[in-house]
N, C-alpha and C positions, 0 to 999 in steps of 0.2 A: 702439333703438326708432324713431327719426326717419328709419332707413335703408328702412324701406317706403315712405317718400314718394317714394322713387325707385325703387325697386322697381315698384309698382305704375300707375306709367306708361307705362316700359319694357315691360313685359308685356301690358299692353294695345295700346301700339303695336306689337308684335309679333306680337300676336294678331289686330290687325287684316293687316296686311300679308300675315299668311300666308293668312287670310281672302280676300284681295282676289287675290293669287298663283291660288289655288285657285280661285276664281269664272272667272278671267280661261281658264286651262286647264281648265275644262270648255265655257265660252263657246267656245274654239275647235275643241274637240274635237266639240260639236253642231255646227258651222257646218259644220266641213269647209273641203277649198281644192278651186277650181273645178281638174277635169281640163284635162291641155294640148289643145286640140282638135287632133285628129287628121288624119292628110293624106287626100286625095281616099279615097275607095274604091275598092278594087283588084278588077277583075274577077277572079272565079274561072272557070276553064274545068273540066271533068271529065274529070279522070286516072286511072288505075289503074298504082302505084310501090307497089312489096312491098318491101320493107328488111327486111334480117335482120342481128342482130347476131352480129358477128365472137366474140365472147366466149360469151355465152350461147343465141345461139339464138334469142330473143326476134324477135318476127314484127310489122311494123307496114304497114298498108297506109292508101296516100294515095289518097284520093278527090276531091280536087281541090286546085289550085294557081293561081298567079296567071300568068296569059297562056298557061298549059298550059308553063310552063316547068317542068323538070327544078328542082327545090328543093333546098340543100343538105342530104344525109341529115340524118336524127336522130343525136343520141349516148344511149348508150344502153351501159352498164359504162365511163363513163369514156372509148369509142371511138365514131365516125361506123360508121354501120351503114351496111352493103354493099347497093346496089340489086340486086334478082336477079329485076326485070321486062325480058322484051323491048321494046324498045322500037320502035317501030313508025313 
C-alpha cells in the first residue's frame, strides 16, 4: 500500500519529461534550420544537348547550362545517357 508513494512521483516525473522531450521536438520542427547560403549565381547561357539513353531510349533535352559548357549527361537505367546533338 505505501508502495504508490513512490510510484506516483516517478510517473509524474516521467510524464513530465516526456512532455517537455515532446514540446522541445515540435519547437524544432516549426522553427526549422536556416538553409547553407548558396554560392554566387551561375550564369545560364542557352543550349540545345539531346541525350538519349543507352538502355531505354529515353530522350532529354537541355535548354540551357552554365557558361554554355557541355554538362555532364544525365543517368538515366543506372547509365550516363549518350549526347546525340551536333555540336556547333
Amino acid at each position: 500500500m505505501i508502495e504508490w508513494i513512490w510510484k506516483v512521483p516517478v510517473a509524474i516525473g516521467a510524464g513530465l519529461m516526456l512532455y517537455l522531450w515532446g514540446a522541445a521536438l515540435v519547437r524544432n520542427l516549426a522553427t526549422g534550420h536556416d538553409q547553407p547560403a548558396d554560392d554566387a549565381p551561375v550564369d545560364l547561357e542557352d543550349v540545345d544537348y539531346h541525350f538519349r539513353c543507352v538502355v531505354c531510349s529515353t530522350q532529354v533535352v537541355m535548354y540551357a547550362a552554365p557558361n554554355g559548357e557541355i554538362p555532364l549527361p544525365p543517368r538515366h537505367c543506372a547509365e550516363r545517357m549518350d549526347l546525340v546533338t551536333t555540336l556547333a
